[in-house]
C-alpha positions in Angstrom: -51.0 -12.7 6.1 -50.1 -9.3 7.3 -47.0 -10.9 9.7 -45.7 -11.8 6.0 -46.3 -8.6 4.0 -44.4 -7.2 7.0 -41.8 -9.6 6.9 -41.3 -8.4 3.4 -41.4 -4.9 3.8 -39.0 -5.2 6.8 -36.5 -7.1 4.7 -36.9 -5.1 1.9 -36.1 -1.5 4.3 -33.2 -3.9 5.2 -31.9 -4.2 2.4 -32.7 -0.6 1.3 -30.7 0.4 4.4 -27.6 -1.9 3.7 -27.2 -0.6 0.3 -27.9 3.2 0.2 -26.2 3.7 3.6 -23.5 1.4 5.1 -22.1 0.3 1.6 -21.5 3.9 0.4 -20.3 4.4 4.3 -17.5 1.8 4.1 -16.9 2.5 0.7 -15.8 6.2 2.0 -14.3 4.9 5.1 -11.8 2.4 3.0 -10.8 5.7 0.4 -10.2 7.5 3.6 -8.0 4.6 5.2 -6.4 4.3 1.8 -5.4 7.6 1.8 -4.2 8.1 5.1 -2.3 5.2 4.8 -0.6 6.5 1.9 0.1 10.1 3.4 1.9 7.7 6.3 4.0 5.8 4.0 5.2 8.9 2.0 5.8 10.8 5.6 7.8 7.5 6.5 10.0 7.9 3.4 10.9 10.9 3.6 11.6 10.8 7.5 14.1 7.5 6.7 15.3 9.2 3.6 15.9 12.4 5.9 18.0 10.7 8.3 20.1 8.2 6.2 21.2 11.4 4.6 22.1 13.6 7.6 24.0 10.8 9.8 26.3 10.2 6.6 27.7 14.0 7.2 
């Protein structure tokens, strides 16, 4: 009986643990990808923009 109750409790911190901690975690992680990612494209565009315009002089 208590090896159950335990079993319960453990899977219950478990799942505690998987969604206050590492969901909000990767959530947060993802944004900050996202917006790196974006900062890289924009720096991309204006870097190709940048030199289309000053080999046509």
């Amino acid at each position: 009986m208590s090896r159950v109750v335990m079993a319960v409790l453990g899977a219950l911190l478990g799942l505690f643990v998987l969604f206050n901690f590492l969901l909000p975690l990767l959530a947060g992680l993802f944004k900050l990808v996202l917006i790196v990612g974006v900062i890289a494209l924009l720096v991309f565009v204006v870097v190709t923009v940048m030199s289309k315009s000053s080999r046509s002089e």
